[in-house]
Every structure is written in structure tokens, then in C-alpha cells.
C-alpha positions in Angstrom: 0.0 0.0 0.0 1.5 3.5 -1.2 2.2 5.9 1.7 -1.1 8.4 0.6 -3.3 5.5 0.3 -2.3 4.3 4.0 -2.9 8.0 5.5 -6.1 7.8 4.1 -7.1 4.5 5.2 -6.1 6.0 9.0 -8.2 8.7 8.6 -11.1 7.0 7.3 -10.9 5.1 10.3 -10.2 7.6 12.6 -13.5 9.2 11.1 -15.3 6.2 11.9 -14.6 5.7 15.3 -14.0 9.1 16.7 -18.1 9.3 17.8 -17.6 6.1 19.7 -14.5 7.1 21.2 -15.6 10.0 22.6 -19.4 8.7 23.8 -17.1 6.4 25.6 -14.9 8.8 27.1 -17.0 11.5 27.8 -18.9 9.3 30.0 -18.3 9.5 33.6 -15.7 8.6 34.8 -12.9 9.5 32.3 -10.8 7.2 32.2 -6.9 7.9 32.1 -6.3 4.6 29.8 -8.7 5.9 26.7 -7.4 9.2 26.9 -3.7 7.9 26.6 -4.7 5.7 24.0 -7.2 8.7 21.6 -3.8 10.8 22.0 -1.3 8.8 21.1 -3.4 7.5 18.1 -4.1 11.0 17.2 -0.2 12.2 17.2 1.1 9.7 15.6 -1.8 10.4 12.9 -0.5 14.0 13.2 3.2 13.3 12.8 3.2 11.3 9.7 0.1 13.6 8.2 2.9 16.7 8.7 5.5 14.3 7.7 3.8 13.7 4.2 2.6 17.0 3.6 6.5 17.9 4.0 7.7 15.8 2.0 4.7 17.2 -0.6 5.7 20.5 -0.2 9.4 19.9 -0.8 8.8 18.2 -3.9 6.3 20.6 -5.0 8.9 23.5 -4.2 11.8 22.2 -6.3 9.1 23.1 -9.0 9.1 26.6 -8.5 11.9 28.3 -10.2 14.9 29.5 -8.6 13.9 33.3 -8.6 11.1 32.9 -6.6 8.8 34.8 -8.8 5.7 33.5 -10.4 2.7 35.1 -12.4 -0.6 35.4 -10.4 -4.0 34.3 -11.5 -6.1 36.0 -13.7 -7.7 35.9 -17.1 -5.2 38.6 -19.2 -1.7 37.5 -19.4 -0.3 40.6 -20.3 -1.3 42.1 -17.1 -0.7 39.8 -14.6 2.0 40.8 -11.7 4.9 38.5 -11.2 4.7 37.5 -7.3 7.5 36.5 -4.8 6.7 33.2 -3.7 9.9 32.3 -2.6 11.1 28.6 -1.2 9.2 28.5 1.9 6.1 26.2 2.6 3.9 25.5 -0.3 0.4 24.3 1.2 -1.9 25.3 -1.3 -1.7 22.2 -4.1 -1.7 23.5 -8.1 -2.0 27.3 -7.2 0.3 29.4 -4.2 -0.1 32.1 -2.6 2.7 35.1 -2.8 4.0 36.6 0.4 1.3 39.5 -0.5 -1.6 36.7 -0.3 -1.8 36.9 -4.2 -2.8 33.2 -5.9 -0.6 32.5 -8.4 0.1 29.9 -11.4 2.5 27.4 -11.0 5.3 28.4 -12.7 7.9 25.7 -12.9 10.6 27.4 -15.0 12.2 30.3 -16.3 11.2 29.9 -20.7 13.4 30.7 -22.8 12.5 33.9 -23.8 12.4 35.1 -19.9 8.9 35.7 -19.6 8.4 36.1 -16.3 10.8 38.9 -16.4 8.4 40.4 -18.6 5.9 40.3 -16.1 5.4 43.8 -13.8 6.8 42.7 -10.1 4.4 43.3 -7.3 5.8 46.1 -4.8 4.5 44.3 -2.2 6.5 41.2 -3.2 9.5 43.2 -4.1 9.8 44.8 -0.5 9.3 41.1 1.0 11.6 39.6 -1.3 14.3 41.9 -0.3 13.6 41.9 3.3 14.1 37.9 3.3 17.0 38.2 1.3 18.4 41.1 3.5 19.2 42.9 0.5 18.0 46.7 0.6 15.1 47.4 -2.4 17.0 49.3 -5.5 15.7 52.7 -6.4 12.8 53.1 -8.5 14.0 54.8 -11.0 17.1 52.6 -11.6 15.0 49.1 -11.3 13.5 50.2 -14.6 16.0 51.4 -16.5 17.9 47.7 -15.8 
């Protein structure tokens, strides 16, 4: 059984019998030996559901491309922004959110005619991006004649 399919089969079955569980337990008296048990099922559940979705979001991050910029959702491609996703956590499956909060298109590489360059940059993203990378922001005017 793959490692997805097993989560799911715990959780299923977690589902299941959760409302017994806790009609047993919440009935007087608690009892120390079901609450040890209902917590240790639940974190270990926990650890290997965090576990997985790390492993997810590592794999899904080596995806994004280097720069850390990616266009954001919308129905005109010539004006989208170019957000600053960077390398951090990616929780959000097929689209991610920019450090502004904007969704944005997977983007898994740089084309060869550079378009994401092409692509304004989001001030809010720029100012991030260069506050992660403790780099100070270039001037305005010089960041567009570059």
C-alpha cells in the first residue's frame, strides 16, 4: 500500500470511530487509559500527516523556479504581476499564494524567452523579497532602466 493510500485509510478510520471514542470517554468517569490511547493514536496520525505533507511541499517547491517569482491568477496574461513566492512552505496544491496573499500559477521554469521577467513585479513582493533576502530594495528609477 503506497504511503497516501495508508494516511487515508487512518483517517477513514479515525472518522469512523472518533463518535464512539468520545461517547465512551466523555462518559463519567474518564478514564486515564482511553485518553492515553485517543492521544497517542491522534499524534502519531498527526506526525506522519505533517511528515507527508513535507515531504509534498518539498517536492512541490523544487518546481518553483529558482527566482522565486511567479505570475498570479487571472484571465489577461499581459497584465498579470509576477509575485514572490519564494522557497518557503507550499500548502496550497496547483495554485500558491505570494508573500502578499496573491494566488498565483504554477510556474515551474524560467522559458526561454524570460517571460516572467516580462511580467510587472508586485511592490508588495519586491519589498518582502528583499527583506528575506536582507538585501536593501533598489531605487525606483534605476530598477527600470535595468
Amino acid at each position: 500500500m503506497d504511503p497516501d493510500h495508508a494516511l487515508l485509510t487512518r483517517l477513514r478510520d479515525l472518522a469512523e470511530t472518533l463518535p464512539g471514542d468520545l461517547a465512551w470517554l466523555t462518559g463519567p468517569p474518564l478514564r486515564a487509559d482511553g485518553l492515553r490511547d485517543l492521544g497517542e493514536r491522534l499524534c502519531c496520525l498527526g506526525a506522519d500527516l505533517i511528515s507527508r505533507a513535507g515531504v509534498l511541499d518539498e517536492i512541490a517547491a523544487a518546481r518553483l523556479p529558482s527566482h522565486g517569482w511567479i505570475p498570479e491568477c487571472g484571465p489577461d496574461p499581459g497584465r498579470r504581476l509576477t509575485h514572490y513566492v519564494g522557497r518557503g512552505e507550499v500548502r496550497l496544491g496547483l495554485i500558491y499564494f505570494a508573500s502578499c496573499g496573491a494566488g498565483c500559477f504554477p510556474f515551474y521554469a524560467t522559458d526561454p524567452a524570460g517571460k516572467t521577467d516580462r511580467h510587472e513585479r508586485c511592490e508588495k513582493c519586491v519589498k518582502e523579497a528583499y527583506r528575506l533576502m536582507s538585501v536593501p530594495p533598489a531605487p525606483r528609477d534605476s530598477a527600470r532602466s535595468s
